[in-house]
C-alpha positions as CSV (number, residue, x, y, z in Angstrom):
1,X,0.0,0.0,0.0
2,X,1.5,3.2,-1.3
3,X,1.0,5.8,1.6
4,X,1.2,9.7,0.8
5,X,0.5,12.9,2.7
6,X,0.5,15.0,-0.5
7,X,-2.3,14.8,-2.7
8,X,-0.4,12.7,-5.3
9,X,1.8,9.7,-5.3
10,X,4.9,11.3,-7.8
11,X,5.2,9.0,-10.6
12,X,2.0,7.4,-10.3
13,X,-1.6,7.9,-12.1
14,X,-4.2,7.9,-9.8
15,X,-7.1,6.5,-12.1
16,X,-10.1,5.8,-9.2
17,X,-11.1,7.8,-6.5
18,X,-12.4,5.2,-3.5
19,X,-13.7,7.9,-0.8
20,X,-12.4,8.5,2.5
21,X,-11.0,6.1,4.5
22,X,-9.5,6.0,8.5
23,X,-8.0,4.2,11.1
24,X,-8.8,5.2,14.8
25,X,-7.0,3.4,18.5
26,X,-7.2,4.5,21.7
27,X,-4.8,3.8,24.5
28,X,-4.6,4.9,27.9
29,X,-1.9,5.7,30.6
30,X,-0.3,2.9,32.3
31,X,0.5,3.3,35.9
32,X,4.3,2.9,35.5
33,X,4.8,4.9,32.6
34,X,2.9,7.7,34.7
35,X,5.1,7.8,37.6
36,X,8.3,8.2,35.3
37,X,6.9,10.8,33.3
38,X,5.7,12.4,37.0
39,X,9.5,12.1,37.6
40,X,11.0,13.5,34.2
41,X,8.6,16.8,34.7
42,X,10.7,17.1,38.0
43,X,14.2,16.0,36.5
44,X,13.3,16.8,32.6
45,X,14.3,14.6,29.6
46,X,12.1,12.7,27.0
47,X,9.2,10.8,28.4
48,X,10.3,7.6,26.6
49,X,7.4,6.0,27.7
50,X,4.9,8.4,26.5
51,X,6.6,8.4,22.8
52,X,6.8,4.3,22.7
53,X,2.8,4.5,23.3
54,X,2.3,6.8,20.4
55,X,4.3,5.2,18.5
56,X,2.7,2.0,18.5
57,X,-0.8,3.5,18.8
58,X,0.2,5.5,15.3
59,X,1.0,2.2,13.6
60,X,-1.7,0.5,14.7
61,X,-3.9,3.6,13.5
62,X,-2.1,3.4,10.5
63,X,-2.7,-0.4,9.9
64,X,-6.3,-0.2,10.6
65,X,-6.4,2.8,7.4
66,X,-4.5,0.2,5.3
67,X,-7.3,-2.7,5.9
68,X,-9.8,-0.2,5.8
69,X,-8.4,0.8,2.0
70,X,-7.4,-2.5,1.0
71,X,-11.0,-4.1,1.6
72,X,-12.6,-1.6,-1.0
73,X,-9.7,-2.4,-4.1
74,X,-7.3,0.6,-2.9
75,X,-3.6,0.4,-3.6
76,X,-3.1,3.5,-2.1
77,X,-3.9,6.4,0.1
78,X,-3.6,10.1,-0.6
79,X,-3.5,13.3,1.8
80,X,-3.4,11.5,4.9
81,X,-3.7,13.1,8.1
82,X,-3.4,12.7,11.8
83,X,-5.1,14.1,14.3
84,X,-5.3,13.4,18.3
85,X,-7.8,13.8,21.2
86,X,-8.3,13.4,24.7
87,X,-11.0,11.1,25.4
88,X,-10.9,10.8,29.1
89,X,-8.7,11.5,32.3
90,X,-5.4,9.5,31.1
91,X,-6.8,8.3,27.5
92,X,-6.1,9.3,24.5
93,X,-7.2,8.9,20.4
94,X,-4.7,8.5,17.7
95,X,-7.1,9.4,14.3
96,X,-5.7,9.1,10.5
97,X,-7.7,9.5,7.6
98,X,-7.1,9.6,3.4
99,X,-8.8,9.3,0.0
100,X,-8.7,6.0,-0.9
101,X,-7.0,5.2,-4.5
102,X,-6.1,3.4,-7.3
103,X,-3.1,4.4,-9.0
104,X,-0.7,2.9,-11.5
105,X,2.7,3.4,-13.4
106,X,2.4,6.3,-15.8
């Protein structure tokens, strides 16, 4: 699956529109990795804990838009976004969304 955030794939033809398509996860805070970002605010540095979670909750996002555009004949995605929310105390959403497409060589 070819994956773009431009409205194009360079090189490439796109020949079908599909519509939109998205891939949503949310996670919450674990208990450890809340202490140690508790102590990082005091001592400062990266909250390693914090970016591992988004990290995997942005590829599973992003997996989840890949099924979503392979089930209806897509072999790519165009002007994909992300976007985050807070859903509850200590929970958050990881949201991406495209246009679903076919392309091919030119």
């Amino acid at each position: 699956m070819l994956i773009s955030n431009m409205e194009v794939v360079p090189g490439k033809k796109i020949v079908k529109h599909l519509g939109l398509v998205q891939g949503s996860t949310v996670r919450a805070k674990h208990a450890g990795r809340d202490f140690m970002a508790g102590l990082k605010n005091i001592f400062g540095g990266e909250l390693t804990g914090y970016t591992e979670l988004l990290t995997e909750s942005r590829d599973e996002a992003m997996e989840r838009l890949s099924e979503q555009a392979r089930a209806i004949g897509a072999n790519a995605i165009v002007n994909v976004r992300f976007s985050t929310s807070s859903i509850a105390a200590g929970a958050s959403e990881i949201f991406v969304y495209g246009t679903a497409v076919v392309v091919e060589d030119r």
